[in-house]
Each structure stands twice: as C-alpha cells, then as structure tokens.
C-alpha positions in Angstrom: 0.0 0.0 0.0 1.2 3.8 -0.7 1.0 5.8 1.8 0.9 9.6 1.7 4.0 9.7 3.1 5.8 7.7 0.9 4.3 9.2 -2.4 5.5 12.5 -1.0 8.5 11.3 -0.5 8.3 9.5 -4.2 7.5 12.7 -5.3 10.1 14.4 -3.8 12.9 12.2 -5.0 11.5 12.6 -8.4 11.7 16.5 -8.2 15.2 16.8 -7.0 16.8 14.2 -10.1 15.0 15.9 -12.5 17.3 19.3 -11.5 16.7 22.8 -12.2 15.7 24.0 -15.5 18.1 27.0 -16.9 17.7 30.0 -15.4 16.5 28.9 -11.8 19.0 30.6 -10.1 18.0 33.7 -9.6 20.6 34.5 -6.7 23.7 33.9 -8.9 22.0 35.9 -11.8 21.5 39.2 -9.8 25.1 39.1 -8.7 26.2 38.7 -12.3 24.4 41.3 -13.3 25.3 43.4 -10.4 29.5 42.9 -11.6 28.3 44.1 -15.2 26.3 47.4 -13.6 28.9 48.0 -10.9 31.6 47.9 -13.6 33.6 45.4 -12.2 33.6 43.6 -15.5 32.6 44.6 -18.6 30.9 41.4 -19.4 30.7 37.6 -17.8 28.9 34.4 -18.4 28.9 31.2 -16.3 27.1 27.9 -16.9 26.3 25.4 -13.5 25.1 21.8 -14.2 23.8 19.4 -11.3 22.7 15.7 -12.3 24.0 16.5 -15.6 21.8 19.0 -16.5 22.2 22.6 -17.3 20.6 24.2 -14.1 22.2 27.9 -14.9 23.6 29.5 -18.5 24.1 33.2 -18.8 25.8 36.1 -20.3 25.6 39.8 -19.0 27.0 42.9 -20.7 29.4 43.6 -23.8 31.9 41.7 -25.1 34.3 44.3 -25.1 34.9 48.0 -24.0 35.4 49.2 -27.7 31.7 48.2 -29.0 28.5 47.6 -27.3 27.9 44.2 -28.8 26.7 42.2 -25.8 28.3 39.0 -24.9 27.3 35.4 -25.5 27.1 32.2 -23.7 29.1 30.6 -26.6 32.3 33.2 -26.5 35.7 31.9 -27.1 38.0 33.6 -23.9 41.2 32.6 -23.3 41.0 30.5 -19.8 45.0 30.7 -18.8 45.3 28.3 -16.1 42.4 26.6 -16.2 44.6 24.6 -18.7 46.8 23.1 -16.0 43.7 20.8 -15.1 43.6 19.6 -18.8 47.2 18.6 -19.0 47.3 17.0 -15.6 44.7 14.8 -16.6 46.3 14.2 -20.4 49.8 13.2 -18.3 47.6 10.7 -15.9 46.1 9.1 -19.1 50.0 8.3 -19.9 50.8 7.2 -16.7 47.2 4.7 -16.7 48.3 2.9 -19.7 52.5 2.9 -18.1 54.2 4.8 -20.8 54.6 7.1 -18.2 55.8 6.9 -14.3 55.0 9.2 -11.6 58.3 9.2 -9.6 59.8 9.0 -13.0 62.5 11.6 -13.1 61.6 14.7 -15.6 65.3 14.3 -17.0 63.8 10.8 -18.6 62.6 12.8 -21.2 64.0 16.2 -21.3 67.4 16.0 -20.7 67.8 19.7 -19.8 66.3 18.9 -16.5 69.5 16.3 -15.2 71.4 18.9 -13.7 69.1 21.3 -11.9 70.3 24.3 -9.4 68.7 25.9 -6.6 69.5 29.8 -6.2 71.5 32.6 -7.8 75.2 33.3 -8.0 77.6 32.5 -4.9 74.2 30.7 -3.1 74.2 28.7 -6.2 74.0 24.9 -5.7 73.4 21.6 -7.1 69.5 20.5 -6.6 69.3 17.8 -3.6 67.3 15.1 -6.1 66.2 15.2 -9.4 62.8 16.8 -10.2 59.7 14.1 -11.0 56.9 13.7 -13.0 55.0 13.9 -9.3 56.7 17.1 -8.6 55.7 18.6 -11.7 51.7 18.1 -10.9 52.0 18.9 -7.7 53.6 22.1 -8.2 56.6 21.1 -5.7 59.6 21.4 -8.5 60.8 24.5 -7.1 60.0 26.1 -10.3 58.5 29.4 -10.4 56.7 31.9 -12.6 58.3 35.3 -13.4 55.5 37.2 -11.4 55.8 35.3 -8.2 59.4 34.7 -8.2 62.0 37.2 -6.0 62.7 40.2 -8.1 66.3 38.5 -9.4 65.0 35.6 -10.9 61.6 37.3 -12.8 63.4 38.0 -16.1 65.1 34.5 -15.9 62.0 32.7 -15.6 60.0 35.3 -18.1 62.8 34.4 -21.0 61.4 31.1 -22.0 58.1 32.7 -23.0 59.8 35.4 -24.5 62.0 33.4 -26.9 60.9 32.1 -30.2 60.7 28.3 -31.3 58.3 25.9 -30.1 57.4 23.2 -26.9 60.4 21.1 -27.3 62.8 24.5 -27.1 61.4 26.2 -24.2 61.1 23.1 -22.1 64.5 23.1 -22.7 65.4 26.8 -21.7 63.2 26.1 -18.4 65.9 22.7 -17.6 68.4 25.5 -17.7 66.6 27.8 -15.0 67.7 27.9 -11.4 65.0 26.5 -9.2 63.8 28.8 -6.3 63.7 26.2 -3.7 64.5 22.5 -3.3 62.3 19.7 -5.4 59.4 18.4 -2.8 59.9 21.2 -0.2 57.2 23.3 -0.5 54.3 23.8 -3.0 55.7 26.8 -5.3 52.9 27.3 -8.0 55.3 28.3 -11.8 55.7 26.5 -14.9 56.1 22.7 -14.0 52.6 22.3 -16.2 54.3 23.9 -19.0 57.0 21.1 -18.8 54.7 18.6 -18.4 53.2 19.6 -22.0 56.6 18.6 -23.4 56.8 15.2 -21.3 53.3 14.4 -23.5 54.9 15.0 -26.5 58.0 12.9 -26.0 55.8 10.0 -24.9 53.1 10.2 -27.0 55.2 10.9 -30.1 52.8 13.8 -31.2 52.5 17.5 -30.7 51.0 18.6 -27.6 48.2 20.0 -28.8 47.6 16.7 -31.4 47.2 14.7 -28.5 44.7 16.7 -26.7 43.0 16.5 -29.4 42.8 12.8 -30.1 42.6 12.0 -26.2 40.5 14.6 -24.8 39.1 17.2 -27.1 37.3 14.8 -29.7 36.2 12.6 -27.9 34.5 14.9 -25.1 33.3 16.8 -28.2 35.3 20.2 -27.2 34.9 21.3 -30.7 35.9 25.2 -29.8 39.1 24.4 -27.2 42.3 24.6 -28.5 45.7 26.7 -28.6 44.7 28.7 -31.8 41.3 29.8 -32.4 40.2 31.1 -36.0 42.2 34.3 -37.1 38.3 36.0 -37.6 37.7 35.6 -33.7 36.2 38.7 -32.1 38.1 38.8 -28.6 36.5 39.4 -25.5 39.3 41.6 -24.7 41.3 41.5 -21.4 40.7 44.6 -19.6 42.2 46.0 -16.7 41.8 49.5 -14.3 39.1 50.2 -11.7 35.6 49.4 -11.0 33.4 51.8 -13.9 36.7 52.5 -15.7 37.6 49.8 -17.2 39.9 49.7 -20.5 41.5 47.6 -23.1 44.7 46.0 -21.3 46.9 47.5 -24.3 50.1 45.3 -23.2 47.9 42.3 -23.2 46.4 43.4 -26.5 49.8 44.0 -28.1 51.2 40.5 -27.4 47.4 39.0 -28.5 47.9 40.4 -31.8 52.1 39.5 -32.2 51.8 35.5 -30.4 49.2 34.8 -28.2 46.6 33.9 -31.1 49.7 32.4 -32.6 52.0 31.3 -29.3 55.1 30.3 -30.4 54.6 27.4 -28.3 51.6 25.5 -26.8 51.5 26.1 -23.4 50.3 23.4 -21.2 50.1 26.1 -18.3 48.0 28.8 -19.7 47.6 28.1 -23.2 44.1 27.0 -24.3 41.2 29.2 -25.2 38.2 27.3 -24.6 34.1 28.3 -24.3 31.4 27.5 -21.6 30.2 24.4 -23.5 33.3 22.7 -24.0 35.3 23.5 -20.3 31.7 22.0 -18.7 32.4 18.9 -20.9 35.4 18.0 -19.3 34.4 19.3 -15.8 31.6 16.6 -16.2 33.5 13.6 -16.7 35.9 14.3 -14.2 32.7 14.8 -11.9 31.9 11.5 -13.3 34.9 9.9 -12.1 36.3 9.9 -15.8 33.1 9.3 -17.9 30.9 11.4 -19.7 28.4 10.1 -22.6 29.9 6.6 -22.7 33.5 8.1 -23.1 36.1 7.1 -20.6 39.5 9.5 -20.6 40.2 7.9 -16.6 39.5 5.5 -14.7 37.4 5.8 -11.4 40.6 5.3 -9.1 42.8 7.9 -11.3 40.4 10.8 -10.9 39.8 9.9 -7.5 43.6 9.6 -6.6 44.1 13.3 -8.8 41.4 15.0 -6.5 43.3 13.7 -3.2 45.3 16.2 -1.2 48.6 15.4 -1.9 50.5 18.0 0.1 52.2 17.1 2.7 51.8 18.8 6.5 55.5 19.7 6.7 54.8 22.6 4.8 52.8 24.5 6.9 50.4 25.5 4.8 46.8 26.2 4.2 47.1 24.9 0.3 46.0 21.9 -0.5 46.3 19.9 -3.9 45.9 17.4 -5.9 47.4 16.4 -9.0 46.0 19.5 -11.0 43.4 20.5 -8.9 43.2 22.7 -6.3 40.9 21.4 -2.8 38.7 23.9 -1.7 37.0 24.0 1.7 33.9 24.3 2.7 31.3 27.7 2.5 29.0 28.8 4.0 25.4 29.0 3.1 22.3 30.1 4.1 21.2 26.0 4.6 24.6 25.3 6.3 28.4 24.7 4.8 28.5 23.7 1.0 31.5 22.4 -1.5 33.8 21.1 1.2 36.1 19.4 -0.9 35.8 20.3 -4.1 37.9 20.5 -7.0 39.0 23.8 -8.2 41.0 26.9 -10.1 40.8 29.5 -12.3 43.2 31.6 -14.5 44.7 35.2 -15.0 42.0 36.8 -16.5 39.4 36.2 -13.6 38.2 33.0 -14.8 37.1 30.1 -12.7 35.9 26.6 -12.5 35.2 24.1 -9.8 33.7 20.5 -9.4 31.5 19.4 -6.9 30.8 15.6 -6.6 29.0 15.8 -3.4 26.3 18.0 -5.0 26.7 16.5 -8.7 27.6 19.8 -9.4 30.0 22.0 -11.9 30.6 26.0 -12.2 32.4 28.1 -14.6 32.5 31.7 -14.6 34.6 33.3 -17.5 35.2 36.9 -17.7 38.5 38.5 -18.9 39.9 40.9 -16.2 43.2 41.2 -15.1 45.1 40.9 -12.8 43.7 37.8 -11.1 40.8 38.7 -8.5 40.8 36.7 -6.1 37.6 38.2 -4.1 35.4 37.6 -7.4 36.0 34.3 -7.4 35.5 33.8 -3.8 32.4 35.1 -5.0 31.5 33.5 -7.9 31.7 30.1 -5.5 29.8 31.3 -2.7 26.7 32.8 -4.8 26.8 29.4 -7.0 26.7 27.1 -3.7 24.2 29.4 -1.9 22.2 29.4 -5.3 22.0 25.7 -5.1 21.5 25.7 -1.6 18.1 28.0 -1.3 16.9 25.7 -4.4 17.3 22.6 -2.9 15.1 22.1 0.4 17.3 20.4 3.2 15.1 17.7 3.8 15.3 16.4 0.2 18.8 17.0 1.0 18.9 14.7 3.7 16.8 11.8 2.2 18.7 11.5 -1.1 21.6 11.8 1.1 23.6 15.2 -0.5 25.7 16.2 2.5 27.9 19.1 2.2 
C-alpha cells in the first residue's frame, strides 16, 4: 500500500533528479548582473550543471569596452590556467596505460632537466634530487613563474616565453633555469605544467596539442578548445583598471595580436582558449569519475587519486592539492556549509571553475579581467553554492543523502 507519506517522498525524489531547469538561479544571476552594472567587469557568463543537466547558463554585458555588442554564452576567452587541469589529466592518461611513471625523473625525457640548481650566483648549488613527474603536478619542482618569483630571478623565468621556437625549445630553456627552492619542499605554484606539455609529446610521439585533441578534445566533443582559435575571432578583450573604468589592457592586447593567437609554443600552463560548452564537458567527466556520454578518458581510481590532497603537512600551509586541482574548503550557506572538498581553479584573466561531486555539481565563470581577482572568485563560488543551496530544500537534502 502507498501511503501519503511515501508518495510524497516519491514525489520528492523525483523533483530533486529531475534538477533545475536554466535560469532557476536567480541568486547567482543578480550578482552577475550586479559585476556588469557596478563595472567590475565589462561582461561575464557562467554555466552550472547538477545531475547532468544545465541548471544555470548566462551572459551579461558587452563583449568588449570598444563596441556595445553584448556577450554570448558561446564566447571563445582565453582560460590561462584553467589549462593546468587539462594537462594533468592528459599526463595521468600516460601514466594509466604505463608509458609514463609518476616518480619518474623529468630528465627521462628532457634532458635539460638532469642537472638542476637551486638559487643565484655565490648561493648557487646543485639540486638535492632530481625533479619528477610527481613534482611537476603537484607544483613542488621549485619552479617558479616570473610574477611570483624574488625580483632576481623574474626575467630569468620570463625568457622562456619570451623566446621564439616551439614546446620542445622552451622546455629546454626552463631545464636550464635555477630553481627557487628544493624539489618536494614546498608547493611553489610556476611552470612545471608547461614542462609537463613537453613530457606528453616525447611520450606520445605527437605534438602537444595533437594529443589533446585525439585523447581529450574529440572525444568529449570540445569542438571550440584549443591553442589557436580562428584568425576572424572577435576577442573578448582583457581589460584592466578600476571598478566603472575599465579599459582595453593595451600590453595584453599588443602581445594577443604579435603570439598569443599564434604562441610560439603550446602552453600546457596557460595556453588554451576554450568556451562555456566545451570547459563544462570535461568538468563533467571528471565529476563522473572519468566518464561522460559513454567516453572514458580515466579510470574511477585515477580521478579519485588526482582530487586527493597530496601536500604534505610539513609545509605548513593552508594549500591543499591534488594532481592539478586545487581542494577547496567548505562555504557557508544560508542552509549550512556547501562544497567542502571540491575541486577547483581558475586563470589570470578572472576565470574560474570548480567540481562538486557531493552536490553532482560543476561552475564556470569566464570573464577577462586582469590581474587575477581573487575576491570575485570567492564570490563566484559562494553565490553558486548558496544558489543551489536556497533551491534545494534540506530535507530532500537529507533523504537523497547530498551532505555538504
């Protein structure tokens, strides 16, 4: 016999798998639009899927400063370090099928990288131990970027981009660079992913940016996510300056138009320009524990060893990472902490992702602001989780058992 109770909670159930239809987040649409009318961005657009469904996809304001056309949910941006995830995962592909090793020493495969030093003139000295293919994803080479390394090494570590020629030559200019600490002492975020692009294409015997397409990009059906988008593309321009008066970012511009539409290299770091669409594609089968539409790019046991905090407490500090994702902890919402856990990170120009398999969730936001901000990403997560939150009554929560 059915009772009422249980065809309420039949009813129930059946409400929360079917998800959210588009546009039901009302919460993280009013703050969007608030960024746009507050002009801290000249335009942004985000898409959030729960169950695998589209639960959220929206674009506010222009494209670009220099016109009024308005932005669209299907914009090519460039995405920066939000390529580090992609290349993690295209390296633990390698190291699934063993044509790879994770303690394998980098020098395997670029040479360059037998001989490593750590510091600058008379503190000069030989590394301790050789740098790994673990060190590499877990950002513990001691290699730096130019940005966040001390003022004497930020032209050393900026040359490598600089310089013409392709993967194979830089990755061997970057062997050549002093470290800025010892291999596995402390997590020092810089350019170990951009190495890593070069250890693919020694392995795999193709270009970089061949094999993300044959391994990831087809087969996900990322038809708009690669290193060099179509010469007619309309930019959404990077801009920088203060809230209302934001401009064109003319240095950014300027090396757009010389290499970054045409990099001289493919940079497994920050490389890829990517849309909405295809970025929640591979979100989704990582979400899925390495599945998405029949498709398997990992096993269940690689993605769930990747999203595993793999920092170690000696280093005192509050990071903590996986194998190209960061861990983020929990926020708080108006029904109680959401997201504890979750795998995350964004890139340079303000855009950010994060996966939620608790909630059978995913979030991107792409905008293209610079420098980083921090606080609108903090944001971006915090409005997305409370969105979800207010839409999902805590009792359903409780019966279907989503804990945050």
């Amino acid at each position: 016999m059915i009772t009422p109770l249980r065809l309420l909670l039949a009813c129930m159930a059946t409400w929360l798998l079917a998800g959210h239809s588009a546009g039901d987040l009302p919460g993280l649409k009013k703050w969007m639009q608030q960024q746009v009318e507050q002009g801290k961005v000249v335009g942004c657009s985000a898409q959030v899927t729960q169950r695998g469904e589209t639960v959220f996809l929206e674009a506010f304001g222009a494209r670009t400063p220099a016109s009024s056309e308005d932005l669209t949910t299907d914009q090519i941006a460039r995405v920066y370090s939000m390529t580090k995830a992609i290349t993690s995962t295209a390296v633990m592909q390698l190291i699934e099928q063993e044509r790879l090793g994770i303690d394998d020493p980098v020098s395997m495969y670029i040479p360059e990288f037998a001989d490593m030093t750590v510091g600058l003139g008379d503190t000069a000295q030989p590394a301790r131990r050789q740098i790994t293919i673990r060190d590499l994803l877990m950002h513990t080479s001691g290699l730096s970027y130019d940005f966040s390394a001390p003022t004497p090494y930020k032209a050393i570590y900026e040359a490598p981009f600089q310089a013409g020629g392709n993967l194979a030559d830089a990755a061997a200019k970057m062997g050549q660079i002093p470290l800025v600490c010892e291999p596995g002492s402390r997590f020092e975020y810089g350019i170990s992913i951009d190495v890593l692009g070069r250890v693919i294409e020694v392995v795999s015997g193709q270009t970089f940016g061949t094999y993300l397409q044959a391994n990831l990009f087809e087969p996900l059906g990322m038809t708009d996510t690669t290193f060099f988008p179509p010469d007619d593309l309309k930019p959404m321009h990077i801009v920088i300056g203060p809230p209302g008066n934001l401009q064109i970012d003319q240095r950014h511009e300027q090396a757009r138009l010389d290499r970054s539409l045409k990099p001289s290299f493919e940079s497994g770091g920050g490389g890829l320009w990517s849309t909405l669409h295809d970025y929640t594609r591979f979100m989704q089968a990582m979400e899925r524990y390495g599945e998405l539409d029949g498709v398997r790019i990992l096993k269940p046991k690689t993605v769930a060893f990747m999203t595993q905090n793999q920092l170690s407490p000696a280093f005192k500090s509050d990071q903590r990472f996986g194998l190209g994702f960061g861990l983020a902890a929990p926020v708080q919402t108006s029904r109680g902490p959401r997201g504890g856990g979750r795998w995350t990170w964004g890139g340079a120009a303000s855009t950010y992702f994060f996966i939620d398999p608790k909630q059978d969730l995913t979030a991107i936001f792409v905008t293209q602001k610079f420098p980083f901000d921090f606080a609108l990403g903090e944001e971006f997560h915090r409005e997305v989780l409370e969105s979800i939150a207010v839409t999902t009554p805590t009792t359903v929560d409780k019966l279907m058992g989503v804990t945050p």
